[in-house]
C-alpha distance (Angstrom), angle and dihedral (degrees) to the residues before:
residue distance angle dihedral
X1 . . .
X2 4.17 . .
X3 3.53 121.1 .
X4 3.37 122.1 -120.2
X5 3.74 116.1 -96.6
X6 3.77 123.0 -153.9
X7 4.02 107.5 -120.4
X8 3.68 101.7 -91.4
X9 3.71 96.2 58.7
X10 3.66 103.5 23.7
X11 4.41 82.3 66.2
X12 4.09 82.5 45.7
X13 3.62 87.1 61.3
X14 3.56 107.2 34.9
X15 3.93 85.0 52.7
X16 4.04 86.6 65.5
X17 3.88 89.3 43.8
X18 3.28 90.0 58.9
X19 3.79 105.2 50.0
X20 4.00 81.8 38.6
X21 3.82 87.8 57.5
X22 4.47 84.0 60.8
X23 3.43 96.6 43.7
X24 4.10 103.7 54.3
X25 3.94 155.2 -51.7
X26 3.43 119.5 -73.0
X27 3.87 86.5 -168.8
X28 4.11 87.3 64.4
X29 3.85 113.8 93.5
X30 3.72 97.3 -141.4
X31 3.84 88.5 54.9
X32 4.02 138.0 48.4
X33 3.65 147.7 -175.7
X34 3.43 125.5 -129.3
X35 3.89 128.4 175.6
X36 3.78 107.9 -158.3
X37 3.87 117.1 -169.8
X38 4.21 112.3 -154.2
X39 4.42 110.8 -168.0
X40 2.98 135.6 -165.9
X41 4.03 155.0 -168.1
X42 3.80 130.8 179.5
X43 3.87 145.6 179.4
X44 4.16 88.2 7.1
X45 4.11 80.3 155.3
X46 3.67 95.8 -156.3
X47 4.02 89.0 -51.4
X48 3.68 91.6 146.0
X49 3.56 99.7 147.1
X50 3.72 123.5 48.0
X51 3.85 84.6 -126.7
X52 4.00 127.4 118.0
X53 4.00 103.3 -142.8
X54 4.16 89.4 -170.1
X55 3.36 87.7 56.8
X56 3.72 104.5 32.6
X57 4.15 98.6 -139.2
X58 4.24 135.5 101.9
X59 4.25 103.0 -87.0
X60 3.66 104.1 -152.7
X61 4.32 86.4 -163.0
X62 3.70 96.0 69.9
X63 3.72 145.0 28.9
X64 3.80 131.6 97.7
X65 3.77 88.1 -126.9
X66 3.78 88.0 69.7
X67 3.92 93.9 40.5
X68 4.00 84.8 56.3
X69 3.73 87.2 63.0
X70 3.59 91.0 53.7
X71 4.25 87.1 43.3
X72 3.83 87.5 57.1
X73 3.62 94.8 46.1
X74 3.65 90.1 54.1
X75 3.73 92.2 53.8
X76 3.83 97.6 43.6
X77 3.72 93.4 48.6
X78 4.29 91.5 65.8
X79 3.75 123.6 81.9
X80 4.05 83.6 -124.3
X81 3.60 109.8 31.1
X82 3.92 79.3 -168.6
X83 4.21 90.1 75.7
X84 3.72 92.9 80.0
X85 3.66 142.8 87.6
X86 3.93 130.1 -160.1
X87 3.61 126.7 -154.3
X88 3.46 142.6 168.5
X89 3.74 133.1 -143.7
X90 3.80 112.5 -148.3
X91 4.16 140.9 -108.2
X92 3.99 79.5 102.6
X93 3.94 114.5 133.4
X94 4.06 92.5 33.5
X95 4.09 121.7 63.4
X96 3.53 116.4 54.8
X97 4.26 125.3 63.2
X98 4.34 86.7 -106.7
X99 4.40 80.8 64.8
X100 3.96 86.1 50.1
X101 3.79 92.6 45.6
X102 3.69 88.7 53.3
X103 3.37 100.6 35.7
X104 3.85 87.9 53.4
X105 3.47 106.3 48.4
X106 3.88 86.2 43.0
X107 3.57 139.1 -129.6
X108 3.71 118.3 -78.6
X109 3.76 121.3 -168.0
X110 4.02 103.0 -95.5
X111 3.16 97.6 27.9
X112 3.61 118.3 97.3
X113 3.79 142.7 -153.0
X114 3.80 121.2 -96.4
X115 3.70 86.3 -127.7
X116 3.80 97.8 57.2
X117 3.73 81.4 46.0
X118 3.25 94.4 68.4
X119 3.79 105.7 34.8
X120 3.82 92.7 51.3
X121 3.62 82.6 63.2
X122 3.90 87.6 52.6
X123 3.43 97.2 52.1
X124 3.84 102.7 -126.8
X125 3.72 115.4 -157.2
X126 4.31 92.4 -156.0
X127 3.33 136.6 -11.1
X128 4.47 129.4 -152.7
X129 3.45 132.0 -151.2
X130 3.82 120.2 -103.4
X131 3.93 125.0 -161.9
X132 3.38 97.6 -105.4
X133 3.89 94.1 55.0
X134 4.03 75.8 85.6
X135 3.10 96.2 58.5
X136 3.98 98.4 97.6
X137 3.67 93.6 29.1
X138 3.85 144.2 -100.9
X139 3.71 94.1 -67.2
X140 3.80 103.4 45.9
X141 4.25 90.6 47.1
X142 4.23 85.5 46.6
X143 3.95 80.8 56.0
X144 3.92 93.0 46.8
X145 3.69 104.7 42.0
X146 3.81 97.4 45.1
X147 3.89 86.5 83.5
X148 3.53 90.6 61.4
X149 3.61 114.7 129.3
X150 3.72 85.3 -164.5
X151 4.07 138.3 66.1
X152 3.72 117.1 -97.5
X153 4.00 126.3 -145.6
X154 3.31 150.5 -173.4
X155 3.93 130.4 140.9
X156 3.47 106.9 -164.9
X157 3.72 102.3 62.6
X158 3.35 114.8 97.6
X159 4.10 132.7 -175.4
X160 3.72 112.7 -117.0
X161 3.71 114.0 -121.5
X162 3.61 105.0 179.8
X163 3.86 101.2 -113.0
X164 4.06 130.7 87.3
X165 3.42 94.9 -120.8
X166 4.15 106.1 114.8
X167 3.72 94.1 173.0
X168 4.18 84.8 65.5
X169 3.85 90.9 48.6
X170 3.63 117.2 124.4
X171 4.28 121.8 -156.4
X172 3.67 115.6 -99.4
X173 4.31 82.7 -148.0
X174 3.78 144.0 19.8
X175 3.99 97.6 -66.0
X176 3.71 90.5 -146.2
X177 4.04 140.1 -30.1
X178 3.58 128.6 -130.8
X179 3.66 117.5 -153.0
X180 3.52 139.9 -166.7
X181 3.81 131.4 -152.5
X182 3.43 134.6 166.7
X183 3.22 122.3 -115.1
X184 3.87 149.9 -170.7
X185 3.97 129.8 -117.7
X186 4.08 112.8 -143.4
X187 3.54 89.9 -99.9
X188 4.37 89.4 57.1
X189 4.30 101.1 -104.1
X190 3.54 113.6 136.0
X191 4.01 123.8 -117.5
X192 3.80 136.3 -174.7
X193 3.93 112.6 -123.3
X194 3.38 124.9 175.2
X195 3.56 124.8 -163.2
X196 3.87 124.3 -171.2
X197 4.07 123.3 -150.6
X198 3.22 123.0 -170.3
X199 3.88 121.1 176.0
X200 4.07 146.5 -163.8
X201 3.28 143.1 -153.1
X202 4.24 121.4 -154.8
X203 3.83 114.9 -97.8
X204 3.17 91.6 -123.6
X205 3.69 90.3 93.8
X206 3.97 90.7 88.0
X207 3.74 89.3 62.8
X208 3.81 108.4 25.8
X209 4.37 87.6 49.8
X210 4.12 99.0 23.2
X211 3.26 91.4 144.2
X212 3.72 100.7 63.3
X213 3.71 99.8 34.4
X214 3.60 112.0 33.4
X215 3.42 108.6 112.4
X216 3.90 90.1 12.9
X217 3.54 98.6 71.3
X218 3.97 152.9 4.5
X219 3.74 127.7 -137.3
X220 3.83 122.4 -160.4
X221 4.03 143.2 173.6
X222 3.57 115.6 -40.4
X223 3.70 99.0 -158.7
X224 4.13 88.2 47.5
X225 4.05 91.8 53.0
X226 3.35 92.4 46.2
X227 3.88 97.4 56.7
X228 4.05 82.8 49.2
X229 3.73 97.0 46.2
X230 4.85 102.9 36.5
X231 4.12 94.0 62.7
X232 3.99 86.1 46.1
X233 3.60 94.2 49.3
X234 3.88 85.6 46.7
X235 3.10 93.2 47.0
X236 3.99 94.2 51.5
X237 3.93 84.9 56.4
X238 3.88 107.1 -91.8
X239 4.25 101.1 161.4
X240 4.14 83.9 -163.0
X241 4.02 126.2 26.8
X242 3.92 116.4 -157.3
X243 3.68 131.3 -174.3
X244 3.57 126.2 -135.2
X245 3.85 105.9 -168.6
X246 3.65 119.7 172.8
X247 3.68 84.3 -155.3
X248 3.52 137.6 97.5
X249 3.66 143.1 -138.4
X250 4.08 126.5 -60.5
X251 4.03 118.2 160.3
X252 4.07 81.2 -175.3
X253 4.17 106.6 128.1
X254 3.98 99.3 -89.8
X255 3.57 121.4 -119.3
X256 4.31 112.1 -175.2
X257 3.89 81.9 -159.7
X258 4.21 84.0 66.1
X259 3.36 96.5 47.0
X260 3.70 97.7 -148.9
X261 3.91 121.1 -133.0
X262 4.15 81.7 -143.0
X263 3.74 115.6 56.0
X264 3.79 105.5 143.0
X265 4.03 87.2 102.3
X266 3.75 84.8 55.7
X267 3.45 108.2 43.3
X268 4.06 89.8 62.7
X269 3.71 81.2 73.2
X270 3.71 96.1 62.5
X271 4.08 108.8 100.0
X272 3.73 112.3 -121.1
X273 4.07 101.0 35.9
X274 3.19 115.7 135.7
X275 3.52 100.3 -176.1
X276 3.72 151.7 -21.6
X277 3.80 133.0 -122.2
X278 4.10 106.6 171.1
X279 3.48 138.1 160.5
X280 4.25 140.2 178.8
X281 3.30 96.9 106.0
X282 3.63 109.7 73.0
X283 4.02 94.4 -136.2
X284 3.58 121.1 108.3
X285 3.78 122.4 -131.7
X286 2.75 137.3 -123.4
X287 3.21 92.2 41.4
X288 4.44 129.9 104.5
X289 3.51 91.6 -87.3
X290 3.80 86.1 86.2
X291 3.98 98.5 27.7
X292 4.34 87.4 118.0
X293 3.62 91.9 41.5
X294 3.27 109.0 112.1
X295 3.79 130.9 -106.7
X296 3.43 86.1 10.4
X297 3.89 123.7 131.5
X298 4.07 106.4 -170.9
X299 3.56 90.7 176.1
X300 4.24 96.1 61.3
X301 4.24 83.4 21.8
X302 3.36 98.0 -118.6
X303 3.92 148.6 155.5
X304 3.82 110.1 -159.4
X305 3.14 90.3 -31.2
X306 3.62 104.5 -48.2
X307 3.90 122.2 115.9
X308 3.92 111.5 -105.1
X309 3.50 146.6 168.8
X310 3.56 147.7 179.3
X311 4.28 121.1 -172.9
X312 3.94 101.7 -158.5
X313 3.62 119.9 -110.7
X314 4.04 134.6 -74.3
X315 3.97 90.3 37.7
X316 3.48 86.8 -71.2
X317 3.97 84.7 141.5
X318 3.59 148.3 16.6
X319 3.93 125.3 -133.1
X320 3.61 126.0 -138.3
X321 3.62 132.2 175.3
X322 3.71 109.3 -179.5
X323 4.19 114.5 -155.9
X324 3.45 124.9 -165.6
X325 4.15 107.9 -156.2
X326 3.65 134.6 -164.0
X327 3.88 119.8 -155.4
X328 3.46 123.2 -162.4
X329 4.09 115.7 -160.7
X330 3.98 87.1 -160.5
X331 3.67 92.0 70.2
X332 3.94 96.3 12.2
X333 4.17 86.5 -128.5
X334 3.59 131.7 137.7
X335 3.50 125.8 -137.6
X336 3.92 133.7 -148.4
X337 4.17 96.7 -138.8
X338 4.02 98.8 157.4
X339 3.92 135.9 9.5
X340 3.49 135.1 -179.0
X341 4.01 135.7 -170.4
X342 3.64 138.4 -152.6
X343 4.27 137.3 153.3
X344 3.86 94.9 -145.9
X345 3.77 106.4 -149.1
X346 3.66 126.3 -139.9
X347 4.03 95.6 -148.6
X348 4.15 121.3 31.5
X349 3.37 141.3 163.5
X350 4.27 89.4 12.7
X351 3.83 91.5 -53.5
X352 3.63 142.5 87.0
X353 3.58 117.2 -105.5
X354 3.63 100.0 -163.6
X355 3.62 129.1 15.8
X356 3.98 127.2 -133.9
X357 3.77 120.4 -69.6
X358 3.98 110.6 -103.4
X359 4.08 89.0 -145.0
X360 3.70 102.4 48.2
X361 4.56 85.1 44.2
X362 3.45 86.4 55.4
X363 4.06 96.2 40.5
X364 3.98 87.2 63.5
X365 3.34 98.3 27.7
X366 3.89 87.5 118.6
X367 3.98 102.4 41.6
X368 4.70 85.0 45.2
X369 3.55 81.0 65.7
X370 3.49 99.4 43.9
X371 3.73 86.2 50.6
X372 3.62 86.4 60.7
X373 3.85 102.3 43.5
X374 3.71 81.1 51.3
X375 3.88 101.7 50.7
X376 3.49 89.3 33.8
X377 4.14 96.2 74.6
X378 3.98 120.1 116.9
X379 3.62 108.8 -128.0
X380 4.12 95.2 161.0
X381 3.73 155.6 -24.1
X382 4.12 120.0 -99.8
X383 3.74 110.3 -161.3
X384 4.37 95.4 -151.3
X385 3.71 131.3 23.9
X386 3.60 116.1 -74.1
X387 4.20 100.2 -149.4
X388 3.51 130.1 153.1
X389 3.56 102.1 -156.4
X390 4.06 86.4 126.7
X391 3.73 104.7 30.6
X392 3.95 78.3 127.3
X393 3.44 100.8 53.8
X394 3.43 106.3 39.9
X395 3.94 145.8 9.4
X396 3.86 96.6 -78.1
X397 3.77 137.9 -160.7
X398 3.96 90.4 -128.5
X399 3.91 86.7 65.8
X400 3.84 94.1 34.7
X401 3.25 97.3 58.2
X402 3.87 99.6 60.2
X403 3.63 93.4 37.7
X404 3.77 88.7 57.4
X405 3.56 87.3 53.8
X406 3.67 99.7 50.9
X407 3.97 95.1 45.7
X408 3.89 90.5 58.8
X409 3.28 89.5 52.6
X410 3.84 106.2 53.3
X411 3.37 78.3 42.8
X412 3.65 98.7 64.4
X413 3.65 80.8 37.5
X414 3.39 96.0 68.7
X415 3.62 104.7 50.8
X416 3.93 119.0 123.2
X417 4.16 80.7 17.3
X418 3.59 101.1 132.5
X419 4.13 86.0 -173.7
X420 3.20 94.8 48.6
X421 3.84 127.3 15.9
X422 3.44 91.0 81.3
X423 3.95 99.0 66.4
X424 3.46 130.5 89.0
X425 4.07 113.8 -95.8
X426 3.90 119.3 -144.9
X427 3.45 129.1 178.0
X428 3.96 136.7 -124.5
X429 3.53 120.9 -160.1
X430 4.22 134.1 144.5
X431 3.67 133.9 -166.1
X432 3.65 107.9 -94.2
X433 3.98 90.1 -163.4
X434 3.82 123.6 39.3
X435 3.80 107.6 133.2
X436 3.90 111.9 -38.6
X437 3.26 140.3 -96.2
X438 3.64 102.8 -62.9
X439 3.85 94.6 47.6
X440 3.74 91.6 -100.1
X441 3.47 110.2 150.1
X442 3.97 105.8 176.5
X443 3.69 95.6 97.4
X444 3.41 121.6 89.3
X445 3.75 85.1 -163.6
X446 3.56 89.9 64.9
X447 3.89 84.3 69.1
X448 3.53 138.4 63.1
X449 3.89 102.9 -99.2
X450 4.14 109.9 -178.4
X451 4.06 108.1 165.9
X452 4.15 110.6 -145.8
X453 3.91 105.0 -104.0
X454 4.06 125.8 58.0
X455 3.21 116.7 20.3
X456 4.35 119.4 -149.2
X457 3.67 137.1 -171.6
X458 4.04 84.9 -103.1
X459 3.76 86.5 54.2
X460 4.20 89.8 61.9
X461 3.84 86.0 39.8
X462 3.75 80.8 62.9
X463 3.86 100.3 50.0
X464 3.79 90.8 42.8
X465 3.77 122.6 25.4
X466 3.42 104.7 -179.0
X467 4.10 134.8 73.8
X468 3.70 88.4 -136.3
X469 4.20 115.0 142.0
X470 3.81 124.0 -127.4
X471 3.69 120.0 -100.8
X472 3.77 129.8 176.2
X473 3.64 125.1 -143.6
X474 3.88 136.3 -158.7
X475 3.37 115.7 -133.9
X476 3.81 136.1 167.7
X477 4.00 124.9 -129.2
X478 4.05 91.9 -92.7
X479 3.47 94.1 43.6
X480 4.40 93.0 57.7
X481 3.67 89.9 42.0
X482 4.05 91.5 52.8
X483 4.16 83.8 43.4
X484 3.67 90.1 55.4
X485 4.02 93.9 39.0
X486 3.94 84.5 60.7
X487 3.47 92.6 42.2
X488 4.01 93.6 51.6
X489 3.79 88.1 58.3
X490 3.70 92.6 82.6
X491 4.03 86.2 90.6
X492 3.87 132.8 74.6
X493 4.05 113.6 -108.6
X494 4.32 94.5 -109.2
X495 4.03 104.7 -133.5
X496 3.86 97.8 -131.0
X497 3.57 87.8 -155.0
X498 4.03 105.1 71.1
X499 3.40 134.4 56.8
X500 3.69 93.0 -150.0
X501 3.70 113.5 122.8
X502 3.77 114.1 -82.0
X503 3.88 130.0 -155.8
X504 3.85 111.6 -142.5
X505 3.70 100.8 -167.7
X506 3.89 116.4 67.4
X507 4.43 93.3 -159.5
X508 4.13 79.0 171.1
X509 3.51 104.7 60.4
X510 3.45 103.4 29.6
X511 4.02 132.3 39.9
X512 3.55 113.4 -124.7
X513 4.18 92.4 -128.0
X514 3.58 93.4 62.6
X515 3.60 99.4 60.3
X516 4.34 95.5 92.7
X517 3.58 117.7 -161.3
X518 3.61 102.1 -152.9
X519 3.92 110.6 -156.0
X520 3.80 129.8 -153.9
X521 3.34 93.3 49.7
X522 4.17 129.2 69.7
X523 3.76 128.0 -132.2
X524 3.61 147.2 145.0
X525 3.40 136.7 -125.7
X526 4.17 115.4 -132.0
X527 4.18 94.4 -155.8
X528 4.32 89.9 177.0
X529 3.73 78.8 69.4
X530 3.89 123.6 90.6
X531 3.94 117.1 -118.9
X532 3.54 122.6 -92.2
X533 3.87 92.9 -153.0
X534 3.43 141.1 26.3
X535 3.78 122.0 -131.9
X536 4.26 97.8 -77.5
X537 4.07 85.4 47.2
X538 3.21 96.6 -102.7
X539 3.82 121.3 157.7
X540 4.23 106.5 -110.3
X541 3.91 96.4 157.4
X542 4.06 114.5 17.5
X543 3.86 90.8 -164.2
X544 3.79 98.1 51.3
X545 4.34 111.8 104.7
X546 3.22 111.9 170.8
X547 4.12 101.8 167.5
X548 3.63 110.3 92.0
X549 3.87 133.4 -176.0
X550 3.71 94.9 8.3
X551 3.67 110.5 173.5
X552 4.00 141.3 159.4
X553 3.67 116.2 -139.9
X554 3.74 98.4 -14.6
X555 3.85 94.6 -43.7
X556 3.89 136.0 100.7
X557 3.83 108.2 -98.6
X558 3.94 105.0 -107.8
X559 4.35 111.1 -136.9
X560 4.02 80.4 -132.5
X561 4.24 102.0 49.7
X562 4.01 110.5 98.5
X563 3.87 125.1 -136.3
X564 3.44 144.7 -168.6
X565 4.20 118.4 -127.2
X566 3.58 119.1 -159.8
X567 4.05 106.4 -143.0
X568 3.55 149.2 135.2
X569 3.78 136.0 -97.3
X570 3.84 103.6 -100.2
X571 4.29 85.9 54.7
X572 3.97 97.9 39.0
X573 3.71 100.2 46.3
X574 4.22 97.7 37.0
X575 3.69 94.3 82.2
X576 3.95 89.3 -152.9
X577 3.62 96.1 104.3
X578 3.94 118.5 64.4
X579 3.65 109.7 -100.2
X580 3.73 94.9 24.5
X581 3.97 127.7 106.6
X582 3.44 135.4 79.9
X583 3.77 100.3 -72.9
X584 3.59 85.2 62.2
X585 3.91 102.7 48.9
X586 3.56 116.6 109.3
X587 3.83 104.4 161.6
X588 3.82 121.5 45.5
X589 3.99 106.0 -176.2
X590 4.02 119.1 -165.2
X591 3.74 82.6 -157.4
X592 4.11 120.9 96.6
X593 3.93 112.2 -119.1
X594 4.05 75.3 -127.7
X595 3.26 86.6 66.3
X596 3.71 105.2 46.7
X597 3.51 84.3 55.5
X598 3.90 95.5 55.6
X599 3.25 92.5 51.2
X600 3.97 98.2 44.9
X601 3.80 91.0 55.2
X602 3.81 85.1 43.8
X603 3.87 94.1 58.3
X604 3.72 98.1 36.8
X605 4.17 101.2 43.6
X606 2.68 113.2 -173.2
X607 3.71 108.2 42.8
X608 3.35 125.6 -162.1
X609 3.98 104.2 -148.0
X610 4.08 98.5 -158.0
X611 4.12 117.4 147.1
X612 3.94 110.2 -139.8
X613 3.38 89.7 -145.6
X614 4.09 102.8 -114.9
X615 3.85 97.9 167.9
X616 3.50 129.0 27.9
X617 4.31 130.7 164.4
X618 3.76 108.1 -82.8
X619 3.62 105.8 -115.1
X620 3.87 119.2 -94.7
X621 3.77 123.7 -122.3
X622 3.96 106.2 -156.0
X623 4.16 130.4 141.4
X624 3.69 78.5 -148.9
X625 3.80 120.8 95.0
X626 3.84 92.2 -125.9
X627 4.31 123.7 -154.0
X628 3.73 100.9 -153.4
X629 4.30 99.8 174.9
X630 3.86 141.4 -164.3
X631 3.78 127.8 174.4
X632 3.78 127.6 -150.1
X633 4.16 132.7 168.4
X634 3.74 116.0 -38.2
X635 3.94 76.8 -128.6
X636 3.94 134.5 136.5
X637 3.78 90.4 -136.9
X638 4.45 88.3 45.4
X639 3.97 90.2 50.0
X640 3.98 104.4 43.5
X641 4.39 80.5 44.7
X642 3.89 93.1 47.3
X643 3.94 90.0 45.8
X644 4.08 100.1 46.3
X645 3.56 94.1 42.7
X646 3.75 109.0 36.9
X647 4.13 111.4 49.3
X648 3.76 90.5 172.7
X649 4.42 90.2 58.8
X650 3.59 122.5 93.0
X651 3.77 126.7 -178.1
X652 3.86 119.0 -114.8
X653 3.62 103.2 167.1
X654 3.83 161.3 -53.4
X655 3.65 111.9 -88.6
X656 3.58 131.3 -148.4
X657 4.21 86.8 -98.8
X658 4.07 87.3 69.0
X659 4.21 77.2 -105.8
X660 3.75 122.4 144.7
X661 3.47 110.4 -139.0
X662 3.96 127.9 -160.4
X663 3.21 138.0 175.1
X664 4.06 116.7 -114.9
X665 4.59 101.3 -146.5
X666 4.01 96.9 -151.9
X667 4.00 86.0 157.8
């Protein structure tokens, strides 16, 4: 007898059936039909609670303790809960205040992580490195994945051993793990799968985290190791091969000599994948995000072909690829005869459509309120609101704030310097939250939201999310105006020739954390101007200038004058911004920019959180009555912000997204 499945997933399933039903009879001895169910979670970023500690109230949108609900569900919902696997795809002890907590009061050996906590209780089949498992170095995430209950992968990690040799080159990790189960046909007989994983991480690690792995460890191609590693695996006797890429999607031509950050697209051209489960990006696919990406299907959840998905970020979803297989005991092989894909979400629709798991709540009962004890410390007084509902619009005291904070400390830095305490210090910094990922803005928890008054440690997690250390870098005059130029392509060119509404912000094609206010200088932005870059800096139209009036104490900047920027590890050692790379670091800081701000609020209580206004949008000349828009929360707080601090906004509406939307005059 079947269990019954709730819509969503009972048409998943019947959709294998039915290709099954064309490709053989599971009532024939030679021949049987299997239904395997793969999960999966990604990027939860320490979200183990569905709990916002800025805010101090339950989120129903995050939390692995909700996801588990949906994990369960997926396993009660098949005739043998045993046909599954569960894996998860990285950024998971760094992200969320319960990772600072931790992370802060250190790791003893014993004690374990909140997050293995809770997915021992889940009964993870393998786990795969992330990014951001870096984050704290090699040591600490030794310390927090020994309590595992679960293998851990990744294949193209290597350890550094000094020469040029890469034939010699030994893995860092476990490349990949097969594992066998065993598991029942539709009429109850037991088989032996085995299905091999082998996962990635984006080698970008070596710049983003140089300072804990250089000289540790090597990171190469994740397209090229995985054509070494799939015919081994197959060879070895995996029955089903699945990816685990904590890497996102690029349809840009691939070159293995760029080892690109995003090789998902790739990887479905690598014979012998069965399917991919990846993460980084903090989308979910299938989904119509990627409906004009192409060789995608989002209807059968596919890339070229091959079976993928990708559940969002913060356990806001669950991923599923259902396969029907085939065995034949003539050639004792399995084959793939039906797949389908869904991200299952954990709220829809406005509601939640599972609520937390009682066992996992009660499993971290202790380290929640640790979390809270933690973010819950005074470190200062602010005497007005410290919002970023306009950190796109305007200069903005979110922004300020931090970059305040880093200048007078490269400044003290630089004291006694003879190189370098004579040169001007500016300072980079971007706003970490303004709307999310998928350009909703009806959340004021998608902002930074710091009411005047006492300031905490949670407030500071607010202004600055990451644990990411201050760097400086030295940069000429042509090398900050090219920063800023890719910075400035974070907004939409406005056609000055309609008077159809316009949206100013492109969330799509451009991450909100890249676009760098740089303070102590003054500029404009030129917005009826194409972009020079796209969002990895890359030149897209050599002609295009959209900075404008950019000057340093009253004066033009020169190509040929040298500066000093104030900011952080993952921006000075990337070497995708102008200015940035190694060559150009002159300050590496073992403190976290976090920190710097802590204590900066600390010494100057109470602060005064005020923007002075350094860039603004260079007026527009048009005859046409232009409607250049932004949306923020449909909030009281959002509105009486938007309309004290932005004299050039006028509301137009609510939308259907619960988004206020106003219109921005730059004419």
């Amino acid at each position: 007898m079947k269990t019954a499945l709730p819509p969503l997933l009972a048409l998943s399933l019947a959709g294998s059936i039915m290709l099954t039903a064309c490709g053989g009879d599971s009532n024939n001895t030679d021949t049987a039909t299997v239904d395997l169910r793969l999960m999966e979670t990604t990027d939860i970023h320490a979200n183990v609670m569905d709990y916002n500690y800025y805010s101090d109230q339950t989120d129903a949108k995050i939390g692995l303790v909700r996801t588990a609900s949906l994990i369960r569900r997926a396993r009660a919902e098949l005739t043998y809960p045993d046909n599954s696997y569960l894996v998860d795809n990285g950024d998971l002890i760094q992200g969320s205040p319960m990772g600072d907590w931790r992370q802060a009061a250190g790791l003893k050996p014993g004690e374990i992580h909140p997050v293995y906590k809770a997915m021992n209780a889940l009964h993870y089949d393998v786990g795969n490195y992330g990014n951001h498992e870096f984050n704290y170095g090699l040591d600490y995430l030794a310390e927090s994945v020994n309590d595992a209950n679960f293998p851990y992968i990744n294949a193209n990690i290597y350890q550094d051993d000094g020469d040029d040799n890469p034939d010699n080159d030994a893995h860092y990790f476990t490349p990949y793990k097969l594992i066998t189960k065993s598991v029942r046909d539709r009429n109850g007989v037991s088989h032996s799968l085995t299905v091999g994983f082998i996962g990635f991480a984006p080698p970008q690690i070596m710049q983003w985290d140089k300072s804990n792995l250089e000289g540790k460890v090597t990171a190469r191609d994740i397209k090229t190791v995985a054509e070494k590693y799939v015919p081994e695996m197959k060879a070895r006797g995996a029955d089903l091969i699945v990816a685990i890429p904590h890497s996102g999607l690029s349809t840009a031509a691939y070159s293995a000599a760029d080892k690109p950050e995003n090789s998902s697209w790739y990887l479905a051209d690598v014979p012998g994948i069965d399917a991919i489960m990846f993460g980084h990006s903090h989308l979910v696919f299938p989904s119509a995000t990627f409906a004009d990406t192409a060789n995608v299907d989002i209807d059968k959840g596919t890339i070229k072909g091959v079976p993928a998905v990708m559940p969002g970020y913060w356990g806001s979803h669950l991923g599923v690829i259902d396969f029907t297989l085939q065995y034949n005991s003539t050639d004792d092989q399995w084959q793939i005869t039906g797949s389908q894909v869904q991200a299952e979400p954990i709220y829809a629709d406005g509601k939640a459509t599972v609520s937390a798991d009682a066992t996992l709540v009660a499993a971290v009962a202790g380290d929640h309120q640790s979390t809270l004890d933690y973010m819950n410390q005074p470190i200062g007084e602010s005497t007005d609101d410290i919002f970023s509902f306009l950190a796109l619009e305007k200069d903005d005291p979110s922004i300020q704030i931090v970059s305040d904070a880093q200048k007078a400390y490269v400044e003290e830095q630089i004291q006694g310097d003879v190189n370098l305490q004579d040169l001007p210090v500016l300072s980079a910094a971007a706003p970490f939250k303004a709307c999310d990922r998928n350009a909703l803005c009806a959340n004021e928890s998608s902002f930074t939201v710091v009411p005047k008054g006492e300031l905490k440690v949670k407030n500071v997690a607010d202004l600055y999310l990451y644990p990411n250390t201050l760097m400086a870098v030295k940069v000429t005059g042509a090398e900050l105006t090219q920063w800023l130029e890719c910075s400035a392509s974070q907004f939409f060119q406005i056609d000055t020739d309609t008077s159809a509404p316009q949206e100013l912000v492109n969330f799509a094609g451009f991450p909100t954390y890249n676009f760098d206010v740089i303070d102590g200088v003054d500029y404009q932005i030129d917005v009826t101007q194409p972009a020079r870059y796209d969002r990895d800096c890359q030149v897209i139209d050599s002609n295009a200038h959209r900075i404008v009036n950019l000057q340093f104490q009253g004066k033009a900047v020169t190509d040929s004058q040298t500066f000093l920027i104030a900011t952080n590890n993952y921006r000075a050692n990337s070497g995708v911004f102008p200015g940035t790379g190694s060559d150009h670091v002159v300050i590496q800081s073992p403190d976290e920019n976090r920190t710097v701000l802590a204590n900066y609020i600390k010494d100057n209580s109470p602060v005064t959180p005020t923007a002075d206004g350094n860039w603004s949008f260079a007026p527009i000349s048009s005859a046409t009555d232009l409607t250049i828009v932004f949306r923020v929360p449909n909030t009281a707080r959002a509105k009486t912000f938007v309309e004290s601090q932005a004299s050039n906004a006028s509301f137009i509406e609510v939308n259907d997204n619960n988004e206020a939307v106003y219109e921005l005059n730059l004419q």
